[in-house]
MDTraj code that builds the backbone (N, CA, C; nanometers):
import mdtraj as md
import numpy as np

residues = "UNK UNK UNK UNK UNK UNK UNK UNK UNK UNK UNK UNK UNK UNK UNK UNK UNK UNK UNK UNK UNK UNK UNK UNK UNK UNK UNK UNK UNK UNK UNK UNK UNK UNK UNK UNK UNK UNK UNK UNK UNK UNK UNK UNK UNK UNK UNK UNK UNK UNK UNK UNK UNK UNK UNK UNK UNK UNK UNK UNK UNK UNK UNK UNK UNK UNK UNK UNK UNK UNK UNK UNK UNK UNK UNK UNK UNK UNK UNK UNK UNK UNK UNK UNK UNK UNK UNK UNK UNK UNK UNK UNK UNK UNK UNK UNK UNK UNK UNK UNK UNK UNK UNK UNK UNK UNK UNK UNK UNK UNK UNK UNK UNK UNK UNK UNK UNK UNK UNK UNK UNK UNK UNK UNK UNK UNK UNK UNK UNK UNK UNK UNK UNK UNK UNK UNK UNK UNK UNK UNK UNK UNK UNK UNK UNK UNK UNK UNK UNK UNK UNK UNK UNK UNK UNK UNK UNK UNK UNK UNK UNK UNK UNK UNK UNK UNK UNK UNK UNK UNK UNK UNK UNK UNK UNK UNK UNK UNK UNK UNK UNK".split()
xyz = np.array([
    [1.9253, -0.5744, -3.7481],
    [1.8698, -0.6300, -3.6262],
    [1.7694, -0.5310, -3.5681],
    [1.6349, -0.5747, -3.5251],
    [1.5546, -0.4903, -3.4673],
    [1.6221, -0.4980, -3.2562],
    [1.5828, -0.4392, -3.2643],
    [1.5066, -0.3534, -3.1390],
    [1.5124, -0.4384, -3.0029],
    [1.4254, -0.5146, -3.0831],
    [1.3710, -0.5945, -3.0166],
    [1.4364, -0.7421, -2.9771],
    [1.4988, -0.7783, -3.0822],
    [1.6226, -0.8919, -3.0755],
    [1.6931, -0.8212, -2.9825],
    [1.7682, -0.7143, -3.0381],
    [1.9020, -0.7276, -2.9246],
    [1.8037, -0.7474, -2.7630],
    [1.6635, -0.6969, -2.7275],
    [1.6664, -0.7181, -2.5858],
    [1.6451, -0.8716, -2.5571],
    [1.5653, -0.9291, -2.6944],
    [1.5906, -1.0653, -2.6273],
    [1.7036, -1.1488, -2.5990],
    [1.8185, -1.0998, -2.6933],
    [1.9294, -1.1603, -2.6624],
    [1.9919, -1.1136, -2.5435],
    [1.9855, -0.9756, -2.4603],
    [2.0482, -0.9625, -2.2809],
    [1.9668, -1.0647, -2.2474],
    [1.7637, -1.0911, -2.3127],
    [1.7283, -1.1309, -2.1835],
    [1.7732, -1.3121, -2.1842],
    [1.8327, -1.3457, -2.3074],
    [1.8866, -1.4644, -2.2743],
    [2.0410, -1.5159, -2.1952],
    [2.0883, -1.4034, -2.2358],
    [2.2448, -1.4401, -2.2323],
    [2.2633, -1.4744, -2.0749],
    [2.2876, -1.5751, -1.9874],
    [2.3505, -1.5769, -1.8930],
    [2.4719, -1.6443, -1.8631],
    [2.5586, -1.6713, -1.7744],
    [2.6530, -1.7317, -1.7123],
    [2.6279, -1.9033, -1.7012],
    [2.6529, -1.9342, -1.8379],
    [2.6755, -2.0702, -1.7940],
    [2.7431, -2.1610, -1.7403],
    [2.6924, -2.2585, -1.7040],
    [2.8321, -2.4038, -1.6423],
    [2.8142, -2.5361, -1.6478],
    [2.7245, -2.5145, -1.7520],
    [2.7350, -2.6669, -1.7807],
    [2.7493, -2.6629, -1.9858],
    [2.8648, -2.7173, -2.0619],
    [2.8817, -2.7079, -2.1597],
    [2.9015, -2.8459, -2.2605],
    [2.8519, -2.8765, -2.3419],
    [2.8377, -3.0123, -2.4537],
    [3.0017, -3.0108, -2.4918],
    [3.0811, -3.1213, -2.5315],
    [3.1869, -3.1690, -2.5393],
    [3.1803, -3.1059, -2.7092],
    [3.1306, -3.0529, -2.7877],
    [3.0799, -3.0325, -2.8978],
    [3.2202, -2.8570, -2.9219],
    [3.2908, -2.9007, -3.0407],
    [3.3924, -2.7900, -3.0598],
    [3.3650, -2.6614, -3.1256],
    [3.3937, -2.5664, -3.1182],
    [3.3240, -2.4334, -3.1410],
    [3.4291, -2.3709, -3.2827],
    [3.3371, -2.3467, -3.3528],
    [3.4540, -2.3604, -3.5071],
    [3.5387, -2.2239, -3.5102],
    [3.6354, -2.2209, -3.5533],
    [3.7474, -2.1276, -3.5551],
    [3.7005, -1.9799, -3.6226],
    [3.6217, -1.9845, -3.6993],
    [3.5583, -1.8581, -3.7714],
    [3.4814, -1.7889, -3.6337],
    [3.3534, -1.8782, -3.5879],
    [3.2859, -1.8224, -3.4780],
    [3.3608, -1.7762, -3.3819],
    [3.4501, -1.7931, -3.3250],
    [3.5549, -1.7254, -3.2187],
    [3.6133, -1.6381, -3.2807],
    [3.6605, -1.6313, -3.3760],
    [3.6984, -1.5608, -3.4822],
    [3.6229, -1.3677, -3.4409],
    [3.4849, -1.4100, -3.4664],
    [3.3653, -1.3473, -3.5028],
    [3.3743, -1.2679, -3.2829],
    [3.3573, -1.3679, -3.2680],
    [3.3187, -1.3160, -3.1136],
    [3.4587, -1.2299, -3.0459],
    [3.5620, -1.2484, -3.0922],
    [3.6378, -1.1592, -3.0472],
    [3.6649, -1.0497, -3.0973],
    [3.5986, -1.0322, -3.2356],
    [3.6085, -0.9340, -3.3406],
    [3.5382, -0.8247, -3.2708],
    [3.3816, -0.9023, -3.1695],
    [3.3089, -0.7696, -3.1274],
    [3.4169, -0.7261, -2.9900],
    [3.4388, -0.7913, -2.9488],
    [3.5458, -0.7582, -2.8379],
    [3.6220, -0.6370, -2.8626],
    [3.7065, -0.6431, -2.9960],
    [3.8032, -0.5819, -3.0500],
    [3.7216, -0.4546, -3.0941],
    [3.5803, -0.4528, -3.1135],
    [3.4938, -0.3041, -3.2207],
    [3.4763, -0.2415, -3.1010],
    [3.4927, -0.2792, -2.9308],
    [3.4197, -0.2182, -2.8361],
    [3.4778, -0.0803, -2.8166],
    [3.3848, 0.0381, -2.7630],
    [3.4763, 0.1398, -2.7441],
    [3.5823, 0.1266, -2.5794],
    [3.6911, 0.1851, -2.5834],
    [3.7676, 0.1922, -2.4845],
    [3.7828, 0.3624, -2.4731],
    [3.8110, 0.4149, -2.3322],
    [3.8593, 0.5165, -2.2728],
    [3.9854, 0.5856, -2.3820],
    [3.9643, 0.6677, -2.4436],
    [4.0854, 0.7469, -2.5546],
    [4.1722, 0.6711, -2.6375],
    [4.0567, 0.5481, -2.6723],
    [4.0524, 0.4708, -2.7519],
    [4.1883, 0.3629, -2.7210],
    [4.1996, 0.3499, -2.6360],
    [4.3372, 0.2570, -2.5353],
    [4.3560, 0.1418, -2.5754],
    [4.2085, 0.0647, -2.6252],
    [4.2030, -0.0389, -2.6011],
    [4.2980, -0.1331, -2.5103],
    [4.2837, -0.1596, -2.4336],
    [4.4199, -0.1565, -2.3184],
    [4.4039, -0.3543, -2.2862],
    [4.3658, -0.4584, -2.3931],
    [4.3438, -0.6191, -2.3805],
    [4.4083, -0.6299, -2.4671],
    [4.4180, -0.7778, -2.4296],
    [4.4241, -0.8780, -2.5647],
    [4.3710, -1.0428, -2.4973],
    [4.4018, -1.0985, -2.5833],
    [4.2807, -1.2214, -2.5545],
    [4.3565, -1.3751, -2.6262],
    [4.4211, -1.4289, -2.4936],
    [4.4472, -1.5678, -2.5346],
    [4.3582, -1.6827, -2.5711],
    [4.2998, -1.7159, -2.6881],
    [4.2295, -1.8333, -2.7104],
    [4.3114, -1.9819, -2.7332],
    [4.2349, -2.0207, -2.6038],
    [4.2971, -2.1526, -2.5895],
    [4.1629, -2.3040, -2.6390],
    [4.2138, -2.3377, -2.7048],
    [4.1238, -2.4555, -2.7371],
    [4.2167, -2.5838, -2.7400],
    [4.3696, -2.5937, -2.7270],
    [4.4288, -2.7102, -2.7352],
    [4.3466, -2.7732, -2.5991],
    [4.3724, -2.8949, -2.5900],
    [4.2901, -2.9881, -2.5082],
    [4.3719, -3.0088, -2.3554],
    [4.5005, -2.9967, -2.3592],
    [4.5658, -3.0270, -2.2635],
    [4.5865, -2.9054, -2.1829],
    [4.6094, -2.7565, -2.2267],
    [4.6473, -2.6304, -2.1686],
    [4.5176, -2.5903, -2.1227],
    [4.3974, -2.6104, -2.2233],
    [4.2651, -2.5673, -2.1620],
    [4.2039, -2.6871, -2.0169],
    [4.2733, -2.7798, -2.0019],
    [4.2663, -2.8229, -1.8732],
    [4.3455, -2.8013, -1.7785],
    [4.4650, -2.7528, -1.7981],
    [4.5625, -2.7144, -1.7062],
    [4.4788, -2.5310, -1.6486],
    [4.4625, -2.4787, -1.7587],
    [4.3801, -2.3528, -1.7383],
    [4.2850, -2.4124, -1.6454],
    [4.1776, -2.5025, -1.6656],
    [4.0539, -2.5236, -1.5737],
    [4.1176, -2.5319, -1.4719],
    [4.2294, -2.6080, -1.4392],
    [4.2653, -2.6307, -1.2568],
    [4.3105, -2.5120, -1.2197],
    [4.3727, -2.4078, -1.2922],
    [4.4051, -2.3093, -1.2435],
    [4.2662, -2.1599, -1.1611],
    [4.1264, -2.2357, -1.3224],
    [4.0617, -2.1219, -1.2300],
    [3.9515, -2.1807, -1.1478],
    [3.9684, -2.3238, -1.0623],
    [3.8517, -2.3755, -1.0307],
    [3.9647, -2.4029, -0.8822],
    [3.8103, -2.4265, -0.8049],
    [3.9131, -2.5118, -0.6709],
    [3.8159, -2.6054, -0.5768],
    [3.8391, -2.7018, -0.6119],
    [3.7564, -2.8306, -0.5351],
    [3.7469, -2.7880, -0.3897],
    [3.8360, -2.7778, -0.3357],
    [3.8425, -2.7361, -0.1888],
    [3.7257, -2.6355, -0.1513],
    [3.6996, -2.5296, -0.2003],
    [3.6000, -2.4274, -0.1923],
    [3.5206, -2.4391, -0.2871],
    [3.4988, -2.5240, -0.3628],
    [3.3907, -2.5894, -0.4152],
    [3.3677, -2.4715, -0.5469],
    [3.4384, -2.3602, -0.5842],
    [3.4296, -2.3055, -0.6537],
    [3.4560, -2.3670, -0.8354],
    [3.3880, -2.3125, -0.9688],
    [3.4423, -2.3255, -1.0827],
    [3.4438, -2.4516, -1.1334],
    [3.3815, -2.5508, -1.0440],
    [3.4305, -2.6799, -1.0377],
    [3.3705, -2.7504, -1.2163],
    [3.3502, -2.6524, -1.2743],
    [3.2479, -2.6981, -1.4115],
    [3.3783, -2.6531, -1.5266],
    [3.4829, -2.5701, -1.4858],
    [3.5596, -2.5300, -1.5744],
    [3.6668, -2.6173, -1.7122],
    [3.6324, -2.7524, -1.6867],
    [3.6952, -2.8590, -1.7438],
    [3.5738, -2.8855, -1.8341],
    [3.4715, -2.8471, -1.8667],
    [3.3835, -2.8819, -1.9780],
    [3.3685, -2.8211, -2.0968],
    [3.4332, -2.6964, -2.0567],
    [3.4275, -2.5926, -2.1676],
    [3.5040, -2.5726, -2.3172],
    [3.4618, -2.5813, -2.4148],
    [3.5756, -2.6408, -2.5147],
    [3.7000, -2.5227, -2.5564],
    [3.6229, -2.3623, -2.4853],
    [3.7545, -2.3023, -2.5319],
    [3.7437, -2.2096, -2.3870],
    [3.8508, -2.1361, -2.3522],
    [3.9084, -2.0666, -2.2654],
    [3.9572, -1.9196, -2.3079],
    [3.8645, -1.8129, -2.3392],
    [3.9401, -1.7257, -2.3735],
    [3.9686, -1.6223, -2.2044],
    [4.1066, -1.6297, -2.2524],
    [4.2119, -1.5470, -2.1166],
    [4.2302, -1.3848, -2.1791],
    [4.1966, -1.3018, -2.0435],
    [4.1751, -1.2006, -2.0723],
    [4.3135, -1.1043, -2.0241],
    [4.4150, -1.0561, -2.0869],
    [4.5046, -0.9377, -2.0367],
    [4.4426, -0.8097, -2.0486],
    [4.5210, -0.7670, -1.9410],
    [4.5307, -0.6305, -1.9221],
    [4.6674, -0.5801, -1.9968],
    [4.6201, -0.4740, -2.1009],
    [4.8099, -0.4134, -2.1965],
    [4.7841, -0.2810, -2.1643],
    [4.9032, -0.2480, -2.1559],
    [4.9473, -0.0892, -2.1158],
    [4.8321, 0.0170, -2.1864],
    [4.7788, 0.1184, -2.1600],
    [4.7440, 0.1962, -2.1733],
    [4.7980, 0.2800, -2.2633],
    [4.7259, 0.4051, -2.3637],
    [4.7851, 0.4532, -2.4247],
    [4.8162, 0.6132, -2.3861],
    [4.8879, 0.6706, -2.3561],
    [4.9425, 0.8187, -2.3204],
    [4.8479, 0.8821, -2.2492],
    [4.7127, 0.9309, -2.3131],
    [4.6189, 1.0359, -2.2992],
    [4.5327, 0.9233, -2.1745],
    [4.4824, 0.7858, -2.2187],
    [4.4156, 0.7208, -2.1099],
    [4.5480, 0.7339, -1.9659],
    [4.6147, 0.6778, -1.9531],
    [4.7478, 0.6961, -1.8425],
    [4.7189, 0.8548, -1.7807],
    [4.6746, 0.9407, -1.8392],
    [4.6760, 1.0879, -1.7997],
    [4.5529, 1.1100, -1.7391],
    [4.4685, 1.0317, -1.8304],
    [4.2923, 1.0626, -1.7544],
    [4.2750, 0.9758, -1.6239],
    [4.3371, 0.8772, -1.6091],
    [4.3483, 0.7694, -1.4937],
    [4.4000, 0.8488, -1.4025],
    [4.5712, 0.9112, -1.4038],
    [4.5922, 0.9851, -1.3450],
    [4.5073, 1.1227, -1.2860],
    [4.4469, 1.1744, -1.3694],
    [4.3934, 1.3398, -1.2907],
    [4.2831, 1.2705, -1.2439],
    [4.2209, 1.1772, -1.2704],
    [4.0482, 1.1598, -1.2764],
    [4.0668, 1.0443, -1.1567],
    [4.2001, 0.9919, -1.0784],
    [4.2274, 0.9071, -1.0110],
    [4.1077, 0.7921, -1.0227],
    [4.1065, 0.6873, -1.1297],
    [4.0424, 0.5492, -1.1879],
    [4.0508, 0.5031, -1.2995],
    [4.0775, 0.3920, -1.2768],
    [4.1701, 0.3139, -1.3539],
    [4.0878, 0.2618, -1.4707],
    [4.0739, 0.3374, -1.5724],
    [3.9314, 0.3168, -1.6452],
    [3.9859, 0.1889, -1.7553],
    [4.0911, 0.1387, -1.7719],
    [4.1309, 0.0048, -1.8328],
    [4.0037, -0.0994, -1.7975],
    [3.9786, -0.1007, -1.6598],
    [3.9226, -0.1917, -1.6243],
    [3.7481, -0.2258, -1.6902],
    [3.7037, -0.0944, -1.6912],
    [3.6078, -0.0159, -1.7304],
    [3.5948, -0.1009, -1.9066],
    [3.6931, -0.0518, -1.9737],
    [3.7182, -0.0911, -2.0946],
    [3.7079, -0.1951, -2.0878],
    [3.7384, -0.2976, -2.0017],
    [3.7764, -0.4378, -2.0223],
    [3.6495, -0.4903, -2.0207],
    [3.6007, -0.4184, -1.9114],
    [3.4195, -0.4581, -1.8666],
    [3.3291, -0.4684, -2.0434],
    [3.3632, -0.3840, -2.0752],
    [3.3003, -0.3019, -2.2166],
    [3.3132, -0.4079, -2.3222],
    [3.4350, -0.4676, -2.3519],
    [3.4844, -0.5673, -2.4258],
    [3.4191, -0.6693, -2.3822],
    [3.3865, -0.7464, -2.2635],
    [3.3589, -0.8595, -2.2198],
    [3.2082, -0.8219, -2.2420],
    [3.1305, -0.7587, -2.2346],
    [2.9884, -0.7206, -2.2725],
    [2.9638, -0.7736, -2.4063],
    [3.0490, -0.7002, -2.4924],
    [3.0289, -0.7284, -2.6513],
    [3.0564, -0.8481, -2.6345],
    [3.1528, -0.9212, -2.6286],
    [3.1836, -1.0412, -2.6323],
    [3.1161, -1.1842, -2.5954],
    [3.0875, -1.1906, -2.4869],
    [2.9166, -1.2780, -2.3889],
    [2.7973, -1.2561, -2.4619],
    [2.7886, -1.1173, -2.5640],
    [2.6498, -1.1075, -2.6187],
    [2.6397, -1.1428, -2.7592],
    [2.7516, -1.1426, -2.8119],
    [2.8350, -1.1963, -2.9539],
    [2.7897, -1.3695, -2.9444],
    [2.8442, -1.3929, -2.8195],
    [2.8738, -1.5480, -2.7741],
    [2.7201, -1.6001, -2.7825],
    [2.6545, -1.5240, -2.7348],
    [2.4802, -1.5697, -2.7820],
    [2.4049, -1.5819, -2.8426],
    [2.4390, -1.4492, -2.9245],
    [2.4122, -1.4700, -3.0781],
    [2.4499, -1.5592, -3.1771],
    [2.5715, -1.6138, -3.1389],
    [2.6069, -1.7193, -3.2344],
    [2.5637, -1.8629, -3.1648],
    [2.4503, -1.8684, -3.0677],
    [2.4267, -1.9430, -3.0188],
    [2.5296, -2.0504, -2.9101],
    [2.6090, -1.9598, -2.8507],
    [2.6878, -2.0239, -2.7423],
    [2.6702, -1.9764, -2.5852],
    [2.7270, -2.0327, -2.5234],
    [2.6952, -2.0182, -2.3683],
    [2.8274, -1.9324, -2.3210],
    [2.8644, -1.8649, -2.2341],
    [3.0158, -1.8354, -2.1569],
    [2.9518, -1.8167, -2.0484],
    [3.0753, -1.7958, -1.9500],
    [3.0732, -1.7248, -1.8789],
    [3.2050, -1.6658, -1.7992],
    [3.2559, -1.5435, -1.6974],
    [3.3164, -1.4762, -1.7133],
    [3.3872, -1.5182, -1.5611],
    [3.5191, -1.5298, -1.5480],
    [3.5601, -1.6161, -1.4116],
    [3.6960, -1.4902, -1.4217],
    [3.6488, -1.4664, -1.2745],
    [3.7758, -1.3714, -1.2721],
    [3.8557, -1.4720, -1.1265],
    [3.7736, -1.5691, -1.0477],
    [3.8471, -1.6356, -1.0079],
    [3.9482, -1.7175, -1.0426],
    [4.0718, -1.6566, -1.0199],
    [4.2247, -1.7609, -1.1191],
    [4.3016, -1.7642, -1.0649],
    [4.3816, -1.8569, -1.0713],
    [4.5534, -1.8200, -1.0021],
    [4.5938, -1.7798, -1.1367],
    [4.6079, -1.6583, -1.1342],
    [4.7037, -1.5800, -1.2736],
    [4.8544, -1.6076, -1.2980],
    [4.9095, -1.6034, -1.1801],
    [5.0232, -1.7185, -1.2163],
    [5.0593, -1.8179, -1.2613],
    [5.0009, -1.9037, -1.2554],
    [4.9788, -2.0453, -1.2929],
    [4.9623, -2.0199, -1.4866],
    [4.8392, -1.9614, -1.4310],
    [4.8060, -1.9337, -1.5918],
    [4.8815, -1.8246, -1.7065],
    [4.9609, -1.7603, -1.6183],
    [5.0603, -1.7241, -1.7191],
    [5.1528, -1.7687, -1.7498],
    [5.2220, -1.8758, -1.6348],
    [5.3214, -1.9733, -1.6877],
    [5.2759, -2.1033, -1.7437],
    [5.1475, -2.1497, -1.7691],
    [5.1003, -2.2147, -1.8964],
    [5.1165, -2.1378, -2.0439],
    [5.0778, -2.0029, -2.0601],
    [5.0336, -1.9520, -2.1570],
    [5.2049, -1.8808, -2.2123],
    [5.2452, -1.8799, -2.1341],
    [5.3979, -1.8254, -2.1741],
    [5.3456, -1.6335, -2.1424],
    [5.2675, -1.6130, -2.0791],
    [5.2617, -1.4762, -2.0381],
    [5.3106, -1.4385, -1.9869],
    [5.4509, -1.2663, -2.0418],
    [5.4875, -1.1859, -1.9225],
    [5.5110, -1.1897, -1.8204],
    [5.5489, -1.1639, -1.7112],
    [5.5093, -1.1304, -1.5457],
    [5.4832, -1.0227, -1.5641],
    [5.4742, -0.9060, -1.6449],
    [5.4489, -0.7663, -1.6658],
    [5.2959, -0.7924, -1.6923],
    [5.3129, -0.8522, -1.7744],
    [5.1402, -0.8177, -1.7731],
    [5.0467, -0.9145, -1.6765],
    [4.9182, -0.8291, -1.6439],
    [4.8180, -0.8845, -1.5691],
    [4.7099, -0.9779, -1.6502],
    [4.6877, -1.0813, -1.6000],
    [4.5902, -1.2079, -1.6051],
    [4.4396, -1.1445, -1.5446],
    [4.3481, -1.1362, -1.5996],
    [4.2434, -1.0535, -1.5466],
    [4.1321, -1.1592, -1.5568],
    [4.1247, -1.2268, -1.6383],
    [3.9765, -1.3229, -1.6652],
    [3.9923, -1.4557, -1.7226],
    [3.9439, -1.5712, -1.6991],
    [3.9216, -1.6577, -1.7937],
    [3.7380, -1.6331, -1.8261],
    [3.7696, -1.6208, -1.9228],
    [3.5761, -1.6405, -2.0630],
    [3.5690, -1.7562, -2.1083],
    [3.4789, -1.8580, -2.0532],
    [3.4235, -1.9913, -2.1129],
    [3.3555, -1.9321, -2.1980],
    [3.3638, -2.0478, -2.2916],
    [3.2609, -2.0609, -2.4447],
    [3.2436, -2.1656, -2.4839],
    [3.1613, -2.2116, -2.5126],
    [3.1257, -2.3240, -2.5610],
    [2.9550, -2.3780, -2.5530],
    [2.9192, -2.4843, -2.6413],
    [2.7724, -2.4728, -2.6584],
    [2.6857, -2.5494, -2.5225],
    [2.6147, -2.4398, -2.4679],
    [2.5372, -2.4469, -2.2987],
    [2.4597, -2.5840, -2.2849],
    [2.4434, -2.6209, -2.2041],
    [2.3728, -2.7476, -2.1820],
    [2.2630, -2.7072, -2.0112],
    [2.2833, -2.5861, -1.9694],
    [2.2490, -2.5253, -1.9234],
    [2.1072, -2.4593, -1.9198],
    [1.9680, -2.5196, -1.8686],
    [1.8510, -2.3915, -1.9266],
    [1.8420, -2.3455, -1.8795],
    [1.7422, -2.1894, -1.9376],
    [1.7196, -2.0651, -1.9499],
    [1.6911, -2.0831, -1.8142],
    [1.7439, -1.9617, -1.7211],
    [1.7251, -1.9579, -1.5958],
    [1.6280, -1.8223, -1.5727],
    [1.5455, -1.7779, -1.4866],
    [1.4933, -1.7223, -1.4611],
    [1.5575, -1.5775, -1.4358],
    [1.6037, -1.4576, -1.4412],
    [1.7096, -1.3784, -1.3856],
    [1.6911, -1.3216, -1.2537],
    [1.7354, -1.3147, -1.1582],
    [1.6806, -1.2299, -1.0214],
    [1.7793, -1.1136, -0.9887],
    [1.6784, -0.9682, -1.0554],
    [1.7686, -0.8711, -1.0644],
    [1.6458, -0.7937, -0.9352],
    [1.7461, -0.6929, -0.9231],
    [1.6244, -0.5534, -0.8494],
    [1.5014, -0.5174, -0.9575],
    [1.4781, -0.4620, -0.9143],
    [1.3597, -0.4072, -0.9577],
    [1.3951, -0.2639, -1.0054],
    [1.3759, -0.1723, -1.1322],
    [1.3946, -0.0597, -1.1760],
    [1.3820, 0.0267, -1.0332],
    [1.2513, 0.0326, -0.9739],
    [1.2556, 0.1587, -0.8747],
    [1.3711, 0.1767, -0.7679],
    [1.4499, 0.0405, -0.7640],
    [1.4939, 0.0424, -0.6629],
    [1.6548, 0.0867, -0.7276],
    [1.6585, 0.0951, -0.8639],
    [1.8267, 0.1705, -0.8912],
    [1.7999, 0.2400, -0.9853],
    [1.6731, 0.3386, -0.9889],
    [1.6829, 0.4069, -1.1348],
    [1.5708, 0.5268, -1.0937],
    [1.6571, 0.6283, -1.0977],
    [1.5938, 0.7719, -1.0415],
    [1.5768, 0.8459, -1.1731],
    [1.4644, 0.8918, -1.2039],
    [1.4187, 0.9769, -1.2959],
    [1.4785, 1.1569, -1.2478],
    [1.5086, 1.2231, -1.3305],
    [1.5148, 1.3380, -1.2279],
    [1.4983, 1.4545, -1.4124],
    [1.3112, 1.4561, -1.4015],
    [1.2778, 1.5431, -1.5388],
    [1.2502, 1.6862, -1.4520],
])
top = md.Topology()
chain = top.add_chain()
for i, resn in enumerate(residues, 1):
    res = top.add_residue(resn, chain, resSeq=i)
    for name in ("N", "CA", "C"):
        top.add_atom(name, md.element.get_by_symbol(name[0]), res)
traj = md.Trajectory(xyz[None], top)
């Protein structure tokens, strides 16, 4: 891959919400969580794991869990053909120690890291996501048969965008990027 691809692919990848009823084949998810899994983590912790839900009935019970008519939020989350749910898993010894002295919780950090690879994976293979940390995690762990120990951190839509290329409205370099030669 040049150079130059990977920037066109940030400059495509955005947050979609509108997705084609069209099913996303088991290899390609396959593939997109694989980059998830290559990402680096904090003393190598890797501290996720990743429920893929594509049955038809749980991935709608999931949508009501991370959408809410009332506040008008997510309300697109029932179009999406798969649902990948994001945990938070224990940490490994040396990360637990650096969290501790360095007081921050760099799991989270990691998780960020994973979901990067993953959304940019998702584009490359020509799909849309996007990243909803709005959830009732409860709900959705007693769909998924998850723990109460472990934390519910994300639902990741995927599925193919119906969504166009939106314009991006970021800052401007001068205004978050200090040279200091």
């Amino acid at each position: 891959m040049e150079a130059k691809d990977f920037y066109s692919l940030i400059e495509k990848r955005q947050s979609d919400r509108k997705y084609s009823d069209k099913p996303v084949d088991k290899e390609i998810i396959e593939r997109i969580i694989n980059a998830a899994r290559l990402s680096p983590s904090a003393c190598n912790a890797q501290p996720w794991s990743f429920y893929v839900v594509t049955n038809e009935e749980k991935r709608h019970a999931i949508a009501q869990s991370s959408s809410s008519k009332l506040l008008g939020i997510n309300n697109f989350t029932m179009q999406a053909p798969v649902h990948i749910i994001v945990v938070e898993e224990r940490e490994n010894f040396t990360a637990a120690m650096g969290n501790m002295i360095k007081k921050m919780h760099f799991s989270h950090f990691d998780i960020g890291i994973a979901l990067a690879h993953l959304t940019l994976a998702a584009q490359a293979e020509g799909l849309g996501s996007c990243i909803l940390g709005w959830i009732n995690e409860k709900k959705i762990r007693q769909i998924l048969g998850i723990p109460s120990s472990k934390r519910v951190l994300f639902d990741v839509l995927i599925g193919y965008s119906e969504d166009p290329l939106r314009e991006k409205k970021r800052k401007n370099s001068n205004q978050i990027v200090t040279f200091i030669e």
